[in-house]
N, C-alpha and C positions, 0 to 999 in steps of 0.2 A: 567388546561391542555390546552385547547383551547386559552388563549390568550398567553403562551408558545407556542404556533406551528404557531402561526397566525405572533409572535414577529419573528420569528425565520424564517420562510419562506419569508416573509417579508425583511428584510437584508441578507436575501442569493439575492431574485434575484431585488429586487427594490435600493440597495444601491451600489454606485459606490464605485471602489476600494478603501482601504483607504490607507495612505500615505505608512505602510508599506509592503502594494502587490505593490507596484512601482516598486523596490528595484534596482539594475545594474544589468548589462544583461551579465556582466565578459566582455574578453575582448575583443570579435568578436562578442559583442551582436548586435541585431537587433537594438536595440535603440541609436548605434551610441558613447555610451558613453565608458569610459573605468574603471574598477575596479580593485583594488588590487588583486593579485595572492595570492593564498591560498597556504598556504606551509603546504606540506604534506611528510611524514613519509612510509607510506604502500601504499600509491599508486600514481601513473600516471593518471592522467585525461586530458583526451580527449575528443574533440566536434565534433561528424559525424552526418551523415544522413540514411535515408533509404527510399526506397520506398513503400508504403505501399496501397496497392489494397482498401484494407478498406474504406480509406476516400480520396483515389484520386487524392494522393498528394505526395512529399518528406517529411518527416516528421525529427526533429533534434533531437538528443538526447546527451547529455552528459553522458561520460562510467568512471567508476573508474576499472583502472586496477591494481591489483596486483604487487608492485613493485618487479621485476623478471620474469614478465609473460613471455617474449622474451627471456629467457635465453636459455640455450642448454639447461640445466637440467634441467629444466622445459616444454618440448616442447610435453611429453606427458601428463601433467599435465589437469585433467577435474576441475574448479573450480566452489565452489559453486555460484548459482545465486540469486541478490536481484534486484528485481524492484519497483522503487518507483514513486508513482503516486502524481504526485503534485496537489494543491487546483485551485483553481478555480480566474481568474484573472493571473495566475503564466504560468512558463513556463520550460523548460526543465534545465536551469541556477537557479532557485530559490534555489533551494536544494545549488547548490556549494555556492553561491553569501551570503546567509542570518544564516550561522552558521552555517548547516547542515556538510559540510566536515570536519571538526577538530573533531567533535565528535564521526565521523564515523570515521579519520583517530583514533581517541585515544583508539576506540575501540579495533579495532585491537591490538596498541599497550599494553592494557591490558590486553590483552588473552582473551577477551566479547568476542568479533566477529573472526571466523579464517578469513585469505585473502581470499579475493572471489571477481567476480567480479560483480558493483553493475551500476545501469545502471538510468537513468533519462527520460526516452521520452518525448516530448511533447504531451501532449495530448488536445490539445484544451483548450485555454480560459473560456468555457462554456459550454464544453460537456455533461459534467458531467457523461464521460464514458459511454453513453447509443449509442445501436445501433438504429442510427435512422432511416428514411425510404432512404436519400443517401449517407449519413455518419454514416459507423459502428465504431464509439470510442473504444466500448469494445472489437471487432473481431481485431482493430487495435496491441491492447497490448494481448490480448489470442493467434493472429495467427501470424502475419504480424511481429510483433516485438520479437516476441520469435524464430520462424521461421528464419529471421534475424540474431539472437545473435547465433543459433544453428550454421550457413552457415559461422559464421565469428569469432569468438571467440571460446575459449575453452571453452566450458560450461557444465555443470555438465545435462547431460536427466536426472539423479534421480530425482524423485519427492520429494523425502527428504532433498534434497540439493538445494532448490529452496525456494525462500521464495517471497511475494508480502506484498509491506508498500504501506500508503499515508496519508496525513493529506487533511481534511477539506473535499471537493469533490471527493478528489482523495482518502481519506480514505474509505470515502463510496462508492466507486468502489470497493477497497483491499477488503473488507468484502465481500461484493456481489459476485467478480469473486471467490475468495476462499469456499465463502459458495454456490455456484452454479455450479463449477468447481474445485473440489477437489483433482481429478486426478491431475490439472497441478501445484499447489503448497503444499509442507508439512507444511506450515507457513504463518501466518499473523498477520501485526502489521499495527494499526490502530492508528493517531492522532487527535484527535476534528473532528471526522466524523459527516456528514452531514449524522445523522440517525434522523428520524421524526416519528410521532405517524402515526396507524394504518391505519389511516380513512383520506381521503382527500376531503369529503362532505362539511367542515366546510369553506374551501377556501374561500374566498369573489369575487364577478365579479369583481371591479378592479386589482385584482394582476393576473388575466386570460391574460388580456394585456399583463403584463412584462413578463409572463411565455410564452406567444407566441412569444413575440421579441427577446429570447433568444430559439425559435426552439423546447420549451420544449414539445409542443400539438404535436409535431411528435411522442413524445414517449408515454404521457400520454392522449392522445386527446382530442380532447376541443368540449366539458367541459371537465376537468380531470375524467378519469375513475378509478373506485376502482382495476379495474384487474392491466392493465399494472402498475401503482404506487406501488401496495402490490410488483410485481415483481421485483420491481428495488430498496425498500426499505431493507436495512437489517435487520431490525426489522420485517418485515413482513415473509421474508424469515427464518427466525432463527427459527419464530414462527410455523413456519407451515411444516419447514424438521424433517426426523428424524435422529436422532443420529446418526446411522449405517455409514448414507450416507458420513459422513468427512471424512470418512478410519481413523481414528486419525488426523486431522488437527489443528494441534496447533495455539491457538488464543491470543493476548496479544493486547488490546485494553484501550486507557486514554481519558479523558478531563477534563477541568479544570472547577473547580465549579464557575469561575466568566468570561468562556466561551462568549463574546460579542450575537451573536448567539445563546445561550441557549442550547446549543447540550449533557452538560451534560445530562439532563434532557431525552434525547432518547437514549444516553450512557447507563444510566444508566436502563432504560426499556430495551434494550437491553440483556444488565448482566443478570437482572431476567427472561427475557424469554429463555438466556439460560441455567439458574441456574435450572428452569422448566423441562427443558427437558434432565436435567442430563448432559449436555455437557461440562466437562473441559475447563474453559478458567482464561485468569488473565485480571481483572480489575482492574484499578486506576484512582480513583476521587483526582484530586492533587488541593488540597483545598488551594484558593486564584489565582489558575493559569487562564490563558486567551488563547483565540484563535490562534493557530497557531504562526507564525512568529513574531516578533516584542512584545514577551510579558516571553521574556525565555523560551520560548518552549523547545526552543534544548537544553538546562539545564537540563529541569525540564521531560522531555519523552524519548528522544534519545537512552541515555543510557540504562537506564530500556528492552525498545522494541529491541534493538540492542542484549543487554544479552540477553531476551529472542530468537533471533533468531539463535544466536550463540550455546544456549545451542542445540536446536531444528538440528541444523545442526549438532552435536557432536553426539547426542544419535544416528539419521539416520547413524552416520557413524560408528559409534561401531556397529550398529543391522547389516550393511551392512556388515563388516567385520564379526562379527558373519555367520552369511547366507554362507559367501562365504567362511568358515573354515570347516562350516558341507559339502558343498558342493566338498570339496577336499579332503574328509574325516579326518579332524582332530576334535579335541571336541572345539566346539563354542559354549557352551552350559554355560560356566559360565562369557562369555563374554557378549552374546545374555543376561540375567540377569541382570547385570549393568547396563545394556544400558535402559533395561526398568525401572530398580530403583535407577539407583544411577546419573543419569546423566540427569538433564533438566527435563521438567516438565513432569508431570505423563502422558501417553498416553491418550487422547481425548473416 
């Protein structure tokens, strides 16, 4: 276990990116280059900004909208919401730029996912989504960026019709704000998350350096403390809530067993500390798969975690329509039913 966490910690922050976190930046990227247009079926995609108090800055994001969102007949339409948190090295374009759109547009196309609008921010290079002492990363996407999407977009307030993803760093955010933050998503899907064992005593004094050059002792301080680490790990957190507290938050989290990183391996400690504590969720060890981007990723998870959020967004909208049948007095009672078992995964 220890030389797994020590490997794995170790190329998170002492290894420069490799060739495919490069990748093009589309075609207003910052890096000046130009990439292929993604042809797309169910949606419009757009590159904006916003300002965000959090971290003191404009921050970009690319938004996938519904194609028809601007119609007449859709002008009171609320649509569901997905926010995805990209890894680490990456940037608000990785998602369009590296695979991620065609399988998100084919989703739709399948009847997986309904149209919704799905959203990309940047969240820093190297955040790693923690609120630090002058830059809040996490307040960024919990307050500033939803807050945002509420102000300008049609977007769905249900918390059942909300969902948070991310792969690598940004998956280990998706876990964290969802399992600490319950109230603001009914959904989470998780890719090759940077989830790590319990205990951070074992660290060695040269990796203190890199974890300082990248700002990390603002969160976990230096030396690294057991507290603030347990709080920001998801594993630690899984371990130590209790059940109640998810209100049912649906969880669908993968890695691959030949993960560069070794993250299955806290994946998969993950699983069992939630299989522990009775909490519904879907795991997938996709044996022979690797890290993120550049190894079929979006092949081999996309789909799966997309159907799970789709379904997740269906039953919320049957129980809603139920709800809102008993509440004009008609009988919602064997709609309200289906919704709990005939439709998406079992309630949490």
């Amino acid at each position: 276990m220890r030389s797994w966490f020590l490997a794995a910690l170790t190329a998170l922050i002492v290894l420069p990116p490799l060739p495919a976190q490069e990748g093009n930046r589309g075609d207003r990227g910052r890096s000046g280059r130009r990439s292929q247009a993604v042809e797309l079926h169910n949606f419009d995609f757009r590159e904006a900004t916003f300002h965000s108090d959090a971290v003191h800055r404009d921050v970009p994001y690319g938004i996938y909208l519904p194609r028809g969102y601007d119609d007449a007949a859709n002008k009171d339409t609320k649509w569901p919401l997905v926010i995805w948190l990209h890894g680490m090295h990456e940037d608000e374009l990785r998602f369009h730029q590296r695979g991620g759109a065609p399988v998100l547009d084919q989703a739709v196309t399948d009847g997986k996912l309904p149209p919704c609008v799905f959203v990309t921010p940047n969240g820093g290079r190297t955040s790693m989504y923690f609120n630090r002492k002058d830059e809040h990363w996490e307040d960024l996407i919990t307050k500033d960026l939803l807050a945002h999407l509420e102000a300008t977009y049609r977007v769905s307030k249900d918390r059942d019709q909300r969902a948070i993803m991310g792969v690598s760093m940004g998956g280990m955010a998706a876990l964290r704000i969802a399992f600490t933050q319950p109230d603001l998503f009914g959904v989470v899907g998780a890719h090759s998350s940077a989830v790590f064992a319990e205990d951070p005593e074992q660290i060695p004094e040269r990796l203190k350096g890199y974890a300082k050059r990248l700002g990390l002792d603002e969160v976990f301080g230096d030396p690294i403390q057991k507290e603030p680490w347990q709080k920001a790990n998801p594993l630690c957190i899984a371990t130590a809530l209790e059940p109640k507290s998810l209100h049912g938050l649906r969880i669908y989290f993968d890695a691959g067993s030949d993960d560069r990183y070794g993250f299955a391996v806290g994946n998969q400690l993950l699983h069992e500390a939630l299989d522990r504590k009775g909490v519904v969720h879907t795991w997938r060890l996709i044996e022979g798969g690797g890290h993120s981007w550049g190894s079929n990723f979006e092949g081999q998870t996309l789909p799966f975690s997309f159907a799970a959020v789709g379904e997740a967004f269906a039953a919320g909208a049957a129980r809603g329509s139920a709800l809102r049948g008993l509440d004009d007095g008609s009988h919602g009672k064997d709609d309200k039913g289906k919704a709990a078992d005939g439709e998406g995964p079992r309630p949490h």
